[in-house]
C-alpha atoms as an extended CHARMM CRD file, in Angstrom:
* protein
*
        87  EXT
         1         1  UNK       CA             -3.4950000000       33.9330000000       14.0180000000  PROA      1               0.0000000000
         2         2  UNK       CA             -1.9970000000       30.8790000000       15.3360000000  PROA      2               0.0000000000
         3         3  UNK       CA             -5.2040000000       28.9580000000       14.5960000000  PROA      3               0.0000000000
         4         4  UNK       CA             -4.7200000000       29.9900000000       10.8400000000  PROA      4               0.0000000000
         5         5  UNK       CA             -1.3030000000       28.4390000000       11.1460000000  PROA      5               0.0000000000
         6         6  UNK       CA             -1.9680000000       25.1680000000       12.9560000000  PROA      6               0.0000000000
         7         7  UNK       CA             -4.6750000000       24.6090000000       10.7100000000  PROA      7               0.0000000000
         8         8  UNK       CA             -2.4630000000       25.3820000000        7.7030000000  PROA      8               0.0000000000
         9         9  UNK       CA              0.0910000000       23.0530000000        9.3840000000  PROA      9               0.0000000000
        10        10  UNK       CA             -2.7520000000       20.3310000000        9.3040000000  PROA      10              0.0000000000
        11        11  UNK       CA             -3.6740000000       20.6870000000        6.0640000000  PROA      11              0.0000000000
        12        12  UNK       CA             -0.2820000000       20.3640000000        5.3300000000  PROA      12              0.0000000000
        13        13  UNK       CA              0.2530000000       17.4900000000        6.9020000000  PROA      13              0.0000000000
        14        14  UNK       CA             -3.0850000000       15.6880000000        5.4480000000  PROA      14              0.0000000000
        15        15  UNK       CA             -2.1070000000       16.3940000000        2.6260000000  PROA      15              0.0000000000
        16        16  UNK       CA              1.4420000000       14.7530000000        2.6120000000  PROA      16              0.0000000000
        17        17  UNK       CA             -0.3420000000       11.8550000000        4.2470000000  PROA      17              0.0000000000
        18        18  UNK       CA             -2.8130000000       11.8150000000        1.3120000000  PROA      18              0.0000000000
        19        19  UNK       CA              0.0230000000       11.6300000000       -1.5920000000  PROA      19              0.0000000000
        20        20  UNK       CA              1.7050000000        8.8760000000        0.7500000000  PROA      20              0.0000000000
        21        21  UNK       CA             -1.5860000000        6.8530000000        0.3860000000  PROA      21              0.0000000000
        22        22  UNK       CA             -2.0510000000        7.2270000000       -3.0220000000  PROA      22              0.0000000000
        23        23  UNK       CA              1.3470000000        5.8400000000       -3.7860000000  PROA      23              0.0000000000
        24        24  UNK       CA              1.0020000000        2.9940000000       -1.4010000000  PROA      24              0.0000000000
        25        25  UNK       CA             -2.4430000000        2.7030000000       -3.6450000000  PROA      25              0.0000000000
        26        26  UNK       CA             -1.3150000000        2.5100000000       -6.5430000000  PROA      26              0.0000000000
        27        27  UNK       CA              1.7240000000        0.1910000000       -5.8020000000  PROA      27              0.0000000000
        28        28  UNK       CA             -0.6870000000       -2.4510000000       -4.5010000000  PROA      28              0.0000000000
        29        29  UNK       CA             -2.5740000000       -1.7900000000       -7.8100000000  PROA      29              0.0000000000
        30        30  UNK       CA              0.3410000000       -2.6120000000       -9.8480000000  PROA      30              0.0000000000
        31        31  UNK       CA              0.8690000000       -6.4650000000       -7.5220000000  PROA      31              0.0000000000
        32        32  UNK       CA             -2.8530000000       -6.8400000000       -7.9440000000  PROA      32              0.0000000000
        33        33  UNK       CA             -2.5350000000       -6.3410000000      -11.7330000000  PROA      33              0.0000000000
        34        34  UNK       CA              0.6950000000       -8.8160000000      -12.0640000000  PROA      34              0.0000000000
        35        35  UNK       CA             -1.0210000000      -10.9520000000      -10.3400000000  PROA      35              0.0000000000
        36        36  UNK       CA             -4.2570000000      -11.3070000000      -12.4120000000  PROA      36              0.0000000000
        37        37  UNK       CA             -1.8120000000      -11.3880000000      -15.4880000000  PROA      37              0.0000000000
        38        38  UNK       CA              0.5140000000      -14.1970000000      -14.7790000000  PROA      38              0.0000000000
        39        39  UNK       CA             -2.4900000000      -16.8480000000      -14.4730000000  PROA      39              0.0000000000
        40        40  UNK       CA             -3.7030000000      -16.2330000000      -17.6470000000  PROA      40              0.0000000000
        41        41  UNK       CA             -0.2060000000      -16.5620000000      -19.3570000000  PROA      41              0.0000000000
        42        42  UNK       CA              0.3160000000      -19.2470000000      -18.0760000000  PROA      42              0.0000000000
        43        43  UNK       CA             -2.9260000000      -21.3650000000      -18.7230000000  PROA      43              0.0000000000
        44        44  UNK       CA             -1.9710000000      -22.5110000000      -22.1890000000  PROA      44              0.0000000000
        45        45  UNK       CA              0.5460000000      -25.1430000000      -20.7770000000  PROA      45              0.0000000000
        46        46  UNK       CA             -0.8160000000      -27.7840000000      -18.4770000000  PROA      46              0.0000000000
        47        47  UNK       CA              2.0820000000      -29.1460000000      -17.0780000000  PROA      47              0.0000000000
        48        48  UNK       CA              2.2860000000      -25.6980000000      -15.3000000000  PROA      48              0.0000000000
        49        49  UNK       CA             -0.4570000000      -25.7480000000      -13.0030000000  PROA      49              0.0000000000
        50        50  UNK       CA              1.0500000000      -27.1650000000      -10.1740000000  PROA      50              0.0000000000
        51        51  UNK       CA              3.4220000000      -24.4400000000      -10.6760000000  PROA      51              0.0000000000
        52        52  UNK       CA              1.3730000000      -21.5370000000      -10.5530000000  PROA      52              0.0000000000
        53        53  UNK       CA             -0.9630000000      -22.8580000000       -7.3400000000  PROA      53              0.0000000000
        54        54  UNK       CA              2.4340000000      -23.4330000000       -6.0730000000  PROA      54              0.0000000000
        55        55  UNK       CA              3.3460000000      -19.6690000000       -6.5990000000  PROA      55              0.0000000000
        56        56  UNK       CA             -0.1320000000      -18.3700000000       -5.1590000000  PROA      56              0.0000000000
        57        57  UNK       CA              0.3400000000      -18.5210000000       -1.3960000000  PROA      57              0.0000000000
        58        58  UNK       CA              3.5950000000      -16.8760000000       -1.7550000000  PROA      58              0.0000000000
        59        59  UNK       CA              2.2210000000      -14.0030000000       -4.0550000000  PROA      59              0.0000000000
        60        60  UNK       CA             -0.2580000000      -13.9610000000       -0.9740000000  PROA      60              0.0000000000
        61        61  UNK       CA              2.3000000000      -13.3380000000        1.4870000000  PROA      61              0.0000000000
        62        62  UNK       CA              3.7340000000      -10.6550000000       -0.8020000000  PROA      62              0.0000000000
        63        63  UNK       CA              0.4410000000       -8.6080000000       -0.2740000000  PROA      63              0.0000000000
        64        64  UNK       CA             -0.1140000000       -8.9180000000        2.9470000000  PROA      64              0.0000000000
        65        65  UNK       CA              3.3230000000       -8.1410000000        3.1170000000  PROA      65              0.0000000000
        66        66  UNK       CA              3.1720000000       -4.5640000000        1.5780000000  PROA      66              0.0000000000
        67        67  UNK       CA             -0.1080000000       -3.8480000000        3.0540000000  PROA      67              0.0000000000
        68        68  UNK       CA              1.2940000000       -4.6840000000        6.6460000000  PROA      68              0.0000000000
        69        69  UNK       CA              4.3610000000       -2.3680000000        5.7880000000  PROA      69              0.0000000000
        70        70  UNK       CA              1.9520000000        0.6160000000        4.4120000000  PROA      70              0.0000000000
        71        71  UNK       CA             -0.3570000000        0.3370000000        7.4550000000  PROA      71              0.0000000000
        72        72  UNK       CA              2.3650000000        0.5750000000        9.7040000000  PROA      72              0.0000000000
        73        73  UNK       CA              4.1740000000        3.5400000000        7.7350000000  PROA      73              0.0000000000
        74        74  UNK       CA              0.9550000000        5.1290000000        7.8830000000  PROA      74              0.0000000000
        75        75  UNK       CA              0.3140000000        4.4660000000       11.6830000000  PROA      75              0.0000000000
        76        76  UNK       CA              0.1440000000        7.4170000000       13.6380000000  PROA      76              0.0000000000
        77        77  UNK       CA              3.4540000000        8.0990000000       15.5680000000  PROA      77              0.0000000000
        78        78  UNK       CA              3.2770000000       10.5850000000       18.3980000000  PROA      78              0.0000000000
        79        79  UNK       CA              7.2820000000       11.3100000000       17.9220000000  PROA      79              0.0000000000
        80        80  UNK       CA              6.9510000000       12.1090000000       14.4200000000  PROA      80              0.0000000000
        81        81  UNK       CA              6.6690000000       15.6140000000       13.4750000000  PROA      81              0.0000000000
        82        82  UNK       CA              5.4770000000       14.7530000000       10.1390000000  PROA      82              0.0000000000
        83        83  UNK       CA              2.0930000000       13.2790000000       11.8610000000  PROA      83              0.0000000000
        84        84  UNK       CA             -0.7810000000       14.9150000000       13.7220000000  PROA      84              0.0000000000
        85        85  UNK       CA             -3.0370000000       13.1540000000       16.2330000000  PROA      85              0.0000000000
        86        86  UNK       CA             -5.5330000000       15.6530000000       16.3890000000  PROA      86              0.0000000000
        87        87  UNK       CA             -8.8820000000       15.2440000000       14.2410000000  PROA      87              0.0000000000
């Protein structure tokens, strides 16, 4: 019986890691897409360009940014109850 439980505890947890990712997913898919967007606004005007290649190492930094911060909140942390380091 306690196997039923742990592994209902597991699934459980998977799955709260799961909705976590798909979040984090879909939040990086939303920079991505501003990203792509603002170039092509933006290409009309010449006087801009400077501007916008300006703009891309910082929109760079953003990313790595968020994905640094979503790897670490998804890093396993043997103190939190919420995570399981079994496989």
């Amino acid at each position: 019986m306690s196997n039923q439980v742990e592994d209902e505890t597991r699934l459980h947890q998977c799955a709260k890691k799961y909705e976590k990712i798909v979040k984090q997913f879909d939040e990086l898919i939303e920079i991505m897409n501003s990203r792509n967007c603002q170039p092509k606004q933006q290409r009309g005007s010449r006087g801009n360009s400077s501007t916008v290649a300006a703009s891309q190492p910082e929109e760079n930094e953003v990313v790595v940014q968020t994905i640094t911060k979503f790897l670490h909140e998804l890093k396993t942390n043997p103190t939190d109850p919420e995570c399981s380091t079994s496989t």
